[in-house]
N, C-alpha and C positions, 0 to 999 in steps of 0.2 A: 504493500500500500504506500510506502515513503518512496518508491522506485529506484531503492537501492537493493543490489544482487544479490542474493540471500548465499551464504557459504554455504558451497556441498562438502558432505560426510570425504572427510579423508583417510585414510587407512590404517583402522585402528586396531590392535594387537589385542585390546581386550575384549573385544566381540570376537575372538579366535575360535572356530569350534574344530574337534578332534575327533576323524572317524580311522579309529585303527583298523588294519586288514584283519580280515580272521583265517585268512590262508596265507603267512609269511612266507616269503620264496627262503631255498636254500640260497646260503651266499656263497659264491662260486670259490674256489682257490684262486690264488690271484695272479697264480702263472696263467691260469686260462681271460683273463682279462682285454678286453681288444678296445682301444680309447671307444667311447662315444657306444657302445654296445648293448651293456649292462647298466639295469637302472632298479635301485631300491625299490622298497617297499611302497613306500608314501610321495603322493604330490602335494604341494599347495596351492591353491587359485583363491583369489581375489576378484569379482566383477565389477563391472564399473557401465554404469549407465550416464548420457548425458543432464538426466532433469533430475537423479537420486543421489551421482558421486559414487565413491568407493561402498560397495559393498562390506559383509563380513566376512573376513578369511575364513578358507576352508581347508584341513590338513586331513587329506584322506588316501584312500588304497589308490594306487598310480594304477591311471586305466584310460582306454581312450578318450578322446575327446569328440561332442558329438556338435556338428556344425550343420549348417544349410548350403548349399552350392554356391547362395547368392551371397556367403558371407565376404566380407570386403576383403577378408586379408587374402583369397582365393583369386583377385583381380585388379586389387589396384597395390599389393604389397604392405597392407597395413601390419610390418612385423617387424620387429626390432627385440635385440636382446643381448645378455651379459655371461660373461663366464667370470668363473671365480673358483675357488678351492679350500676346504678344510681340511686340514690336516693332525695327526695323534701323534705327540710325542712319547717319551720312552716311559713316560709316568702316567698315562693315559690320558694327558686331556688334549681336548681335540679345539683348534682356534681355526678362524677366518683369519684369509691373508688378506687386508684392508677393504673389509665388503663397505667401506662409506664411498671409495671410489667408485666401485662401479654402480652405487646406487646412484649416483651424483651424475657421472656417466649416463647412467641408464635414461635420468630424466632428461638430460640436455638432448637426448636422442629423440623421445616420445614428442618435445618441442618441436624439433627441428620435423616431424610428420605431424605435427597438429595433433598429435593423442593427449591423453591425461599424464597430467605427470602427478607425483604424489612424496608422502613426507617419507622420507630415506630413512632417519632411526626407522621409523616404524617396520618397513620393509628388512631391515636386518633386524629386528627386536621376530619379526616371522620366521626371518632366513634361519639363526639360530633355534627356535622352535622345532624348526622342519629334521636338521641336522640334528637335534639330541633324539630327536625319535627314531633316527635310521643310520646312528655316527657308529655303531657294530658293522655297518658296511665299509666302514674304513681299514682296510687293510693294515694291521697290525704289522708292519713291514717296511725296512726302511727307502725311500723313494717312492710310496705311494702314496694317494690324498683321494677324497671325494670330491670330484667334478660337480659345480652348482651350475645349471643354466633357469634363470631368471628369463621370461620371454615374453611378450606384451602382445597381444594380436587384436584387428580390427574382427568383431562378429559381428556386425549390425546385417540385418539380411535384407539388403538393397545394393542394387546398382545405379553408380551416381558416386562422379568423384568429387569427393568432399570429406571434412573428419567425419571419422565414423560415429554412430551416437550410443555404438557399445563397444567394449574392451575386456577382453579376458587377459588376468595377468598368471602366470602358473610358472612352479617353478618346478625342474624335476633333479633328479640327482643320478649321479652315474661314479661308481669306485674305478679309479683309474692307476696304474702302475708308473713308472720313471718313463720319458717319451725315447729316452735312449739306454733300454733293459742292459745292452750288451757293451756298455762305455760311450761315450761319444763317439760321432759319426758326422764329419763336417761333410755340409748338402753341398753342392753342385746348383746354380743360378744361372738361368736365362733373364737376360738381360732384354725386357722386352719392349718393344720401339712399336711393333703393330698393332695393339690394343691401349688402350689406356683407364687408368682404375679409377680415376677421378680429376674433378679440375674446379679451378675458382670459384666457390659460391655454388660448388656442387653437395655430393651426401660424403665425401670419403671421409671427413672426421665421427663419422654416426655408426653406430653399431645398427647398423640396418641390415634385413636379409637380401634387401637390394644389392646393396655391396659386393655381398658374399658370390651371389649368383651367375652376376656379370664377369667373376673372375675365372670362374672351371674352367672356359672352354681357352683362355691365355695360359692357366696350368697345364691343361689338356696338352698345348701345344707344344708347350717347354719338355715336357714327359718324352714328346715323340723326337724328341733333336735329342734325347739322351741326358735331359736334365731334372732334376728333384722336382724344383719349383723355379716359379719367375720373380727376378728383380722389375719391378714397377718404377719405369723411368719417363719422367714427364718432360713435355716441348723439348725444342729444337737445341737445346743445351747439354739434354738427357739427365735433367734434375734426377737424384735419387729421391726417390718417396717410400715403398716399404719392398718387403719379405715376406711376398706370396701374401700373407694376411697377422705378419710380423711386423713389429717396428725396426728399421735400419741402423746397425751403429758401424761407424769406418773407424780403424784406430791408424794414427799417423805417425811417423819419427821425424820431429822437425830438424833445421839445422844446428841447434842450441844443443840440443839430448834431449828436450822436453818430448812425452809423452802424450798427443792429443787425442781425446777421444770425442768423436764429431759425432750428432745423430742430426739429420732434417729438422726443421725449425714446425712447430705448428703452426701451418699457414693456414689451415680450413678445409686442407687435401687430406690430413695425415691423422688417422686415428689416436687420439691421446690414451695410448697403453696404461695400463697400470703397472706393468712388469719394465714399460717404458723409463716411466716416472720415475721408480723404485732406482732400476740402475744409474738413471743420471741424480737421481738424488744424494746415495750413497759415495758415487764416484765426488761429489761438490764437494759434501762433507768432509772426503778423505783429504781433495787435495785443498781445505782450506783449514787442515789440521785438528776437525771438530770429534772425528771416529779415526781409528785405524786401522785398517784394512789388510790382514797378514797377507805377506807375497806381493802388493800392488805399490809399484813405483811412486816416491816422493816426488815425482819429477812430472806432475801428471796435471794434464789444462782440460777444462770441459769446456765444449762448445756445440753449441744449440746454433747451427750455421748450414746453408746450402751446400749441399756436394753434389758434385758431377759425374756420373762415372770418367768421364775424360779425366779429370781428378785424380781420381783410382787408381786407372791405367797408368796416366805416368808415374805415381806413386811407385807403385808395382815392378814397373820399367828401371826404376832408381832406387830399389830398394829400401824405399823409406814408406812401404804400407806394412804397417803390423799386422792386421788380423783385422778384419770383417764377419760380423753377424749378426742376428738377428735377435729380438726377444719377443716372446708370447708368456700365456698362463698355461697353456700347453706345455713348454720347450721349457719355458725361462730363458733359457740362451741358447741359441744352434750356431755352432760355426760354422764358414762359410770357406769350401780350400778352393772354388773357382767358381770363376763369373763367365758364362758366354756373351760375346759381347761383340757386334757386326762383324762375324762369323770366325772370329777369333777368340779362344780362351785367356783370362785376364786371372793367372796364379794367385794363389791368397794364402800367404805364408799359415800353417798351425801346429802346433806340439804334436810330441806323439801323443799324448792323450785326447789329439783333435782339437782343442781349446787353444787361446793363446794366452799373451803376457795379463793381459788387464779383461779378458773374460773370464778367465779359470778364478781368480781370484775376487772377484765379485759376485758370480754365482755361488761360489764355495758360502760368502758371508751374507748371501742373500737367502738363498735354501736353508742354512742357518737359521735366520729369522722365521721363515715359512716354518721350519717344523722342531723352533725352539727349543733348540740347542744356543742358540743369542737370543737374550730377552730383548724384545723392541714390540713399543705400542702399535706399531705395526700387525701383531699379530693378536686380533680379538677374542677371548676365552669363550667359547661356545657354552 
């Protein structure tokens, strides 16, 4: 009656309701584990209408889901979503590795497609919920954690592009092993010039399935030239942008001795990682004397800067490229021992253990924090 907008219900943890399964699955050994395969017990969803707001969450037996043909995220992509991971230390308690980013993440994304976005504690006050009910799927074993995907989809059953005026949020879980069981394994990179992943004012910083989908058939084609994945290299300079669906880091030997370790700037193209964040953040602190970082160069500069693969190359050529890779929540860090690149291989020095000088040594005190063996708030008590 004042004709001011009356607040919708946003997502609250104490309307939580709890349907346990009454037919638990066996939980598999966790040699037989294949990423993305295997999925607990329980999901959670949360609905969300446009004239009601957030629904009450619902923590129930993981089962399909039942949609109309006409539902939006079936034709106009209304889907976007997070990955993340809990992990059990040697004492049993099992923490989130920074769920406030990718909640935060999450919403900048549902923004950026006109979906609802919603209050973040809340959403990890659930995520935790979800996980104490099914963290016996976490593999008791060291290098393994449970896989969280978090996913936001348009259900409204019309066609007609516009925001949708329903949303189902559900999150499911998946127990997942080391992504490199047998030691590290540095990929092989196609350097790709005939697709491109994103541009100015485009979706590539959003966790969208758009994203995702546009990229297989540029993988597809790296596979058939004898390559892992593809390096995503944008205009006519052949900007580095990412790592198949990694974030990019080059490490350099300047003329001084110093150490530089480069990754892409966020320009609007480039996914803001959270395993991204994590390493350049740890790397600042090292080299501005805040943490110390066993094994990693005092002699070490961060730079948040453009790189070229032309860059690279002559890098590579003069012997002053250290090591190239990539990081995910996946991987955490994948090395990188060659680049294809207009129809020539671009060598990329690595240990024998695969890794090089200032990625062995980061991962080591990053995984660390993951699965607390280093205390750091970083890692949220489930």
């Amino acid at each position: 009656m004042t004709g001011e907008l009356a607040k919708l219900p946003d997502i609250d943890p104490s309307l939580l309701q709890v349907v346990k399964t009454d037919s638990p699955k066996d939980v598999p050994h966790p040699s037989n584990l294949v990423f993305g395969h295997t999925f607990t017990d329980h999901m959670l969803t949360v609905p969300w209408q446009m004239l009601e707001g957030w629904g009450a969450p619902k923590i129930q037996p993981f089962n399909s889901l039942s949609l109309p043909p006409s539902a939006t995220v079936f034709h106009y992509a209304h889907c976007l979503f997070e990955g993340l991971k809990a992990y059990r230390d040697t004492n049993g308690k099992v923490t989130l590795f920074r769920p406030d980013m990718n909640m935060k993440r999450m919403n900048r994304t549902a923004e950026r497609v006109a979906m609802p976005t919603f209050n973040s504690d809340a959403m990890v006050e659930l995520l935790k919920q979800l996980v104490r009910l099914d963290k016996h799927w976490i593999p008791n074993q060291p290098g393994y954690s449970l896989y969280i995907r978090p996913t936001m989809i348009g259900t409204q059953a019309a066609l007609g592009i516009a925001p949708p005026k329903e949303v189902l949020l559900f999150v499911i879980c998946s127990p997942v092993g080391p992504y490199y069981p047998q030691g590290f394994k540095p990929v092989a990179l196609y350097g790709t010039t005939e697709y491109v992943r994103a541009a100015p004012g485009g979706i590539g910083a959003y966790k969208l399935g758009a994203n995702y989908a546009a990229g297989v058939a540029a993988q597809k084609a790296a596979a058939e030239k004898g390559y892992v994945q593809n390096l995503w290299l944008h205009g006519p300079d052949h900007h580095i942008t990412e790592v198949g669906t990694m974030n990019a880091f080059v490490v350099f030997k300047k003329p001084d001795g110093t150490i530089e370790l480069v990754t892409p700037p966020l320009d609007g193209m480039i996914l803001p990682g959270v395993t991204r964040d994590s390493v350049l953040t740890l790397a600042q602190e090292h080299a501005a004397g805040l943490i110390k970082i066993p094994e990693l160069t005092n002699k070490l500069v961060v730079s948040e800067r453009p790189v070229t693969m032309g860059e690279v190359k002559e890098a590579a050529e003069k012997g002053n490229l250290v090591e190239f890779f990539g990081t995910g929540t996946a991987a955490v860090i994948s090395p990188v021992d060659r680049i294809g690149y207009l129809g020539k291989d671009v060598q990329i020095p690595t240990g024998p253990d695969g890794m090089g000088p200032v990625s062995r040594p980061l991962w080591k005190y990053l995984t660390g924090i993951q699965t607390g063996t280093i205390a750091h708030p970083w890692a949220v008590e489930v």
